[in-house]
N, C-alpha and C positions, 0 to 999 in steps of 0.2 A: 822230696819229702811229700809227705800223702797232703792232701789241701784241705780244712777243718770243713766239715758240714754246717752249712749255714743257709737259715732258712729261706728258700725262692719266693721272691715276693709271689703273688698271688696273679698268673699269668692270664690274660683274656681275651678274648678274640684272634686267638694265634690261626688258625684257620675259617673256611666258611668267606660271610661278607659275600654270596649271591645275590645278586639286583634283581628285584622283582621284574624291572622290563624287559621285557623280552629281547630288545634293539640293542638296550645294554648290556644284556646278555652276550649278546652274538662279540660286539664291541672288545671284551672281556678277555673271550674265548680268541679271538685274533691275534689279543696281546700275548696270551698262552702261549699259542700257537708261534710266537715271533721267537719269544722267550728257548723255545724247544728248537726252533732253526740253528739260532745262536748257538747255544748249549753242544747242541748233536755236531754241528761244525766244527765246535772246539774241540771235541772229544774224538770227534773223526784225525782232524788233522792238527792241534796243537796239543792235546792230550797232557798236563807236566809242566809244558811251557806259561810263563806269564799271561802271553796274550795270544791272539791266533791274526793271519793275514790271511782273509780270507779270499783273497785269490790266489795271490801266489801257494795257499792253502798247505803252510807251515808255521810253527811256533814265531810270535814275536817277543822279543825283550827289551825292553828300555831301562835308561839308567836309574830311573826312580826303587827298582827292584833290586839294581845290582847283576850282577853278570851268572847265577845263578838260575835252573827251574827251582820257581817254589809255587808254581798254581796258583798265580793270583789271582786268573778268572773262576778258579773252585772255589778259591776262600769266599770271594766276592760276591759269587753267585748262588752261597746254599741255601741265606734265608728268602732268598724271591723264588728257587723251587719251592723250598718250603711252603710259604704262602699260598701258591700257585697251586700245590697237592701232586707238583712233580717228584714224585716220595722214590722211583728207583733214580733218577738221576740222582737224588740228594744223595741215596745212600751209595751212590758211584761215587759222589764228590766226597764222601764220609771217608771210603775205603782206602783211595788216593792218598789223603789224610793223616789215616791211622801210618799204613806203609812207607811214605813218601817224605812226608814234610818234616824239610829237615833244617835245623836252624843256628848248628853248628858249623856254617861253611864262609868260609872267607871270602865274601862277599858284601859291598858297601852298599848302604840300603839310605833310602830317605827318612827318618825318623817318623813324619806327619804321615806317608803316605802307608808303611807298614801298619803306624799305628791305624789308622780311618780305616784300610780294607782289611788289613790282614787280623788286628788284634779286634777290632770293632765288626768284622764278618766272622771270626770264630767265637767272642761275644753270645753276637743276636741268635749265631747256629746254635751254640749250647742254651738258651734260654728257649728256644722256640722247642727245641726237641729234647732236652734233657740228656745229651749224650755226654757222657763226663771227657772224653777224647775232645773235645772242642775247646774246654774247659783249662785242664791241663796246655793244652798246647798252646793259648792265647797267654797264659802263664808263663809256661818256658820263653817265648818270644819277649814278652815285656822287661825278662830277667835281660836281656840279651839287647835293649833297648838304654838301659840306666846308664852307659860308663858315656851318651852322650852328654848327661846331665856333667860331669865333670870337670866345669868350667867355673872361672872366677864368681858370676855373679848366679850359675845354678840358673842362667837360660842355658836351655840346651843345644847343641850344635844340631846342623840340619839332615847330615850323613855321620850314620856309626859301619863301623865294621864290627860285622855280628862276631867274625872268629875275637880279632886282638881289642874291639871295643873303645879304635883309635876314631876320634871326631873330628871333622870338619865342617866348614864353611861353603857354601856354593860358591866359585870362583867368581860369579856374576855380579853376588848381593853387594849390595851397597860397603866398602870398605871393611869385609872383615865381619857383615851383617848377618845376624839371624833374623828371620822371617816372622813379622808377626803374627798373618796367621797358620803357620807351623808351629810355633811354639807355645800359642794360642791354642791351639785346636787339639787338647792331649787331655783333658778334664774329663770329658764322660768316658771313655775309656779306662781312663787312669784311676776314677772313683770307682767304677766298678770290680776292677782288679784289687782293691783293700779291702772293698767286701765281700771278695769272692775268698780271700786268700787269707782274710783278718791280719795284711799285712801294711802295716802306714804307711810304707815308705812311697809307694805312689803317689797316694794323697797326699802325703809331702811334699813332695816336690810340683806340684802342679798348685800347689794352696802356696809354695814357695813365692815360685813367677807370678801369681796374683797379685801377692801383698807387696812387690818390687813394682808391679806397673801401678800399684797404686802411690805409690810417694810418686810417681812419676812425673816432674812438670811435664805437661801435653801444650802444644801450641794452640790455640782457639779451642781448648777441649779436645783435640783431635789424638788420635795414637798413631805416627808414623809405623811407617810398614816394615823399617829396618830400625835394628836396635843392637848392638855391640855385646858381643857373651861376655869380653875379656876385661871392658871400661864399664860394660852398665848404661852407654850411652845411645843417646837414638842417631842410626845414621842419617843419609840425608830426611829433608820432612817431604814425603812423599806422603799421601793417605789416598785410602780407598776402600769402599768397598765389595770392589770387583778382587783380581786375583794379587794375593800376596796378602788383603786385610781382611776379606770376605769372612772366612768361619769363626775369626775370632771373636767377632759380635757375635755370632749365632752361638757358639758353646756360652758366653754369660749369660743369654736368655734359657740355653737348653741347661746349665747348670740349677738353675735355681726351679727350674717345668721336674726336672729328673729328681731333686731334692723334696720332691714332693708341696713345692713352695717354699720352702723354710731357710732356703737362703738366700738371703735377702742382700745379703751383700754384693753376690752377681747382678741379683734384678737392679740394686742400684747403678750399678758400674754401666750395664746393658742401658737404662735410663739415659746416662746421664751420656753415654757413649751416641746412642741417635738421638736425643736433643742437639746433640754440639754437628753432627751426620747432616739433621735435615737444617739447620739455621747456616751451615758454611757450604753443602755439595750439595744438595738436592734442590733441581731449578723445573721452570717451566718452561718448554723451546714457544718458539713462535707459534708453531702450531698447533701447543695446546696440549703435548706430552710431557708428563714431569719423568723426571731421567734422575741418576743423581753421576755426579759428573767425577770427578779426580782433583784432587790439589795434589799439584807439583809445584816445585820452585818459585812458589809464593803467590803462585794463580789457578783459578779454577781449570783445567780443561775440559771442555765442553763435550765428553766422550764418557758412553758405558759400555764395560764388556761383559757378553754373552754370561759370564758367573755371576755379575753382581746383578742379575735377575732374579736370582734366589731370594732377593732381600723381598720381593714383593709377599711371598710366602712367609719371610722370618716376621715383618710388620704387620702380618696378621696374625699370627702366631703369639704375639707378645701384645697382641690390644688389649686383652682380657686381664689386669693388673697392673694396667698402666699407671701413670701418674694423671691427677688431676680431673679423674673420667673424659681420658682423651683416647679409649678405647675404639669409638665411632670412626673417629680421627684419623689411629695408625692402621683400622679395614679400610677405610676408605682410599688410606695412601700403597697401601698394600694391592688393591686394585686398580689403581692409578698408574703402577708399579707393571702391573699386568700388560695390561693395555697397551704400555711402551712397547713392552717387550714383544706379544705379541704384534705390533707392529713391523716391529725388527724381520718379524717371519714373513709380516705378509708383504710386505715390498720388495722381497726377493723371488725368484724365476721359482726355487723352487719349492717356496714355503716354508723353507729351514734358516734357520737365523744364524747372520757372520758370528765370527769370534769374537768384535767389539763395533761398535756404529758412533757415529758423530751426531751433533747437533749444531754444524757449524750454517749459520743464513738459512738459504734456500736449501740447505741438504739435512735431511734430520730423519735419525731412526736407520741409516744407511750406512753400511761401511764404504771407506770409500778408500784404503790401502790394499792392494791386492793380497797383500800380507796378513788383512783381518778379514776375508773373504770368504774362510773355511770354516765348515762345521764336523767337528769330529764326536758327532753321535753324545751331545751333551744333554745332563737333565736338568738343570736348574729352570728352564721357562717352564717345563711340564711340570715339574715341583710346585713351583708359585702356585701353577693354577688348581693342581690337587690343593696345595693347602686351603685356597680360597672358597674353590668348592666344598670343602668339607666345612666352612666357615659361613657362607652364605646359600649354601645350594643352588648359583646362578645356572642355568643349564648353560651360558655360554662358555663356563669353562672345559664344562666338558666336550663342547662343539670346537673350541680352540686346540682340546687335548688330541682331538680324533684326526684335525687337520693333519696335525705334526705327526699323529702314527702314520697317516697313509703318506705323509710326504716321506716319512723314512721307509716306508716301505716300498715305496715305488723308488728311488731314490740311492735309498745305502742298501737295498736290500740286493745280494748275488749271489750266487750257488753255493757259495763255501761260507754263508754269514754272512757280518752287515759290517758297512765300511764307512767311515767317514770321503765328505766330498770338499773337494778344494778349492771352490767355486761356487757360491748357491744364488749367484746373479745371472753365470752360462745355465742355459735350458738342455746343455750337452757335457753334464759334469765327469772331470774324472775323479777317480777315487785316491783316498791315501793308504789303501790296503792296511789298515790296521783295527783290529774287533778290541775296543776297549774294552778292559774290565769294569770299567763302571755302568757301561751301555746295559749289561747282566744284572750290576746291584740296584743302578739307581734309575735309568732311563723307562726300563722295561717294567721298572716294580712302582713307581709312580705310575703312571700308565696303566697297571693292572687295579693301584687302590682307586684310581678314579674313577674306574667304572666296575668298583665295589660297593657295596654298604659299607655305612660308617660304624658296624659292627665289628671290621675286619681292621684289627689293629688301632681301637678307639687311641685319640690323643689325649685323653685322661689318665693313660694307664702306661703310653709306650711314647718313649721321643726318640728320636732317628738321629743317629750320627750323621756327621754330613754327606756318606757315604752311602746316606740312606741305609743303617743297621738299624732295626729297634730294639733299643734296651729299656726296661721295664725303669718307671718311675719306684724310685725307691722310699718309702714310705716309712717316718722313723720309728713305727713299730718294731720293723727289723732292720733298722742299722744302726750298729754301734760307731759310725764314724764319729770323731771328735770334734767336725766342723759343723756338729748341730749342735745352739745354743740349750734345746729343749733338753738332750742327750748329756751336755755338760754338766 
């Protein structure tokens, strides 16, 4: 059925953001330049395919996507061309699209991961360019997403099959567990499909899981990372948040940034959720780096992983409304946050930060499992320090950004694209030959806005899915969703 016209909020800064210096300039044009490597590699030789191996220099697929091509590095990568003013590649990635993407095939797909690249990169493409093909089709997919919701308490499972719509569990998760930040992290998305579509049922179901983890006893405040679709109950108390709890806090602060303020209910939950964050997991090691650590099995562990870097970026992000005027407070922890993290890079051979580091004694900021030792082309420490510079204009953030481009690009950078390395403590790394999609949405497009004007995608106007999508803040001039008191 045709999708009702409905008016686009009032879009700004979608291209532009040139830096007057010249140094920054050049800076810019490099990450362009990296961005077009990628891109041209994947089009050479993954073309269709999810992901590209850029040496073995053919399609990759993981099971996150399901065992289908569905172009997850096109969907992923159109609004950083966009941004970029790589306007024929976009409209190569548009063409693919229109032709290709197909989303009736009997294939198991990850719900959180579809939604964050696929439905949240077809999103920001339709808002940045107007193309109603983005629109639709972000549409179709989320229709094709619901029969996960299908379960006793309306958490939804973590894998649907797009053909029969049958649900599952990750055989890993905690007893039978869903993921909280999976079933967390479907909110900006989910709101924007009811006002694209003037269809609730989105927004219901994501306003559903809210008001469920709000009756929710939480142990010290904390929201375990597993939680039971069929009982309603939390599985083991595991918290974090590094991977598994990460976005979940970030979508209650980004719900209530995209609500244009006015819900207030998120910003509470977001509150009250890093009050309980920094009083039980976030410490000082010995030498002076606050980290924030993990509870497991009734103890702190003294370990961060390489995602929950992001957080240094979210606690600056959210100083501005804080409680108490402790605004100064969560910049300050937010750069505190940095610092760690950039640490984690600099104590390795090659400037790239492992997948998780310790803080145990004498060893701190260092992985020390050969198993956390890889870096596969991640953006969350580049993130933090974009948001922070956009936040305080420290030039060292952007002297920390430029470190990590030339280390990826000496580094992950090979003929066929850019690879992650298995080792960033050998000064002789090998690679794991695989060109993430997200390297495209979010590695390379931080990196581009950092050594932008803060003209280029103001955060007044756009907040980013965790995917790094930006969807326009929605202003209750035009939205008639029913979860604004003023609109009631």
């Amino acid at each position: 059925k045709p999708l009702p016209p409905v008016p686009i909020p009032n879009l700004i800064g979608i291209n532009g953001g040139d830096p007057e210096d010249n140094d920054i300039r050049k800076k810019r044009e490099k990450i362009k330049e990296m961005m077009k490597h990628a891109w041209d590699n994947y089009r050479i030789y993954g073309w269709g395919h999810n992901e590209l191996r850029p040496i073995a220099r053919k399609g990759h697929s993981t099971n996150i996507f399901g065992s289908s091509q569905m172009g997850a590095t096109i969907v992923d990568a159109l609004d950083t061309l966009y941004i970029m003013g790589l306007h024929d590649e976009f409209r190569d990635g548009q063409k693919w699209i229109e032709d290709n993407l197909d989303f009736s095939v009997n294939s198991e797909v990850s719900v959180f991961e579809v939604n964050i690249r696929f439905i949240g990169g077809l999103l920001a493409a339709y808002y940045l360019s107007g193309e109603e093909i983005f629109k639709i089709k972000a549409v179709q997919l989320a229709e094709k997403l619901l029969p996960a919701f299908n379960t006793p308490t309306g958490i939804p499972w973590a894998m649907v099959n797009l053909k029969s719509g049958v649900g599952r569990n990750w055989g890993w998760a905690s007893a039978g567990s869903s993921i909280l930040a999976e079933f967390g992290t479907l909110h900006m998305e989910f709101v924007h499909l009811s006002y694209l579509t003037g269809d609730p049922v989105y927004y219901k179901k994501v306003m559903h899981i809210r008001k469920l983890l709000q009756k929710m006893d939480r142990p010290n405040g904390l929201y375990p990372n597993y939680l039971n679709p069929r009982t309603g109950r939390w599985g083991q108390y595991h918290t974090s948040v590094g991977g598994l709890g990460d976005s979940f806090y970030e979508y209650l602060l980004k719900a209530w940034l995209m609500s244009d303020k006015t819900d207030h209910e998120a910003r509470k939950m977001y509150d009250d959720a890093i009050e309980a964050i920094e009083k039980h997991l976030i410490k000082k090691s010995r030498g002076g780096l606050t980290f924030i650590g993990e509870w497991k099995n009734g103890h702190l562990e003294k370990k961060m992983g390489h995602l929950a870097c992001f957080a240094g970026g979210m606690f600056a992000l959210g100083a501005d409304g804080s409680r108490t005027d402790k605004a100064g407070h969560y910049l300050e922890l937010g750069a505190e946050i940095a610092r760690t993290c950039h640490e984690s890079y600099d104590r390795t051979a090659l400037k790239l930060g492992p997948e998780s580091f310790k803080f145990d004694g004498a060893v701190e900021a260092v992985a020390v499992r050969q198993a956390e030792k890889y870096y596969i082309l991640r953006p969350e420490v580049i993130e933090t320090y974009w948001y922070l510079w956009r936040f305080t204009h420290d030039p060292r953030y952007r002297q920390w950004g430029w470190e990590a481009a030339l280390a990826i690009e000496k580094y992950c950078r090979v003929s066929g694209g850019f690879s992650g390395v298995k080792d960033v403590y050998s000064s002789t790394p090998t690679h794991d030959d695989v060109q993430q999609s997200f390297f495209l949405a979010e590695t390379l497009k931080y990196l581009y806005l950092l050594f932008s004007s803060d003209d280029l995608l103001p955060l007044d106007h756009w907040v980013f899915n965790t995917e790094a999508h930006p969807l326009p803040v929605l202003h209750l001039a035009n939205t008639t969703l029913s979860g604004n008191p003023a609109v009631r």
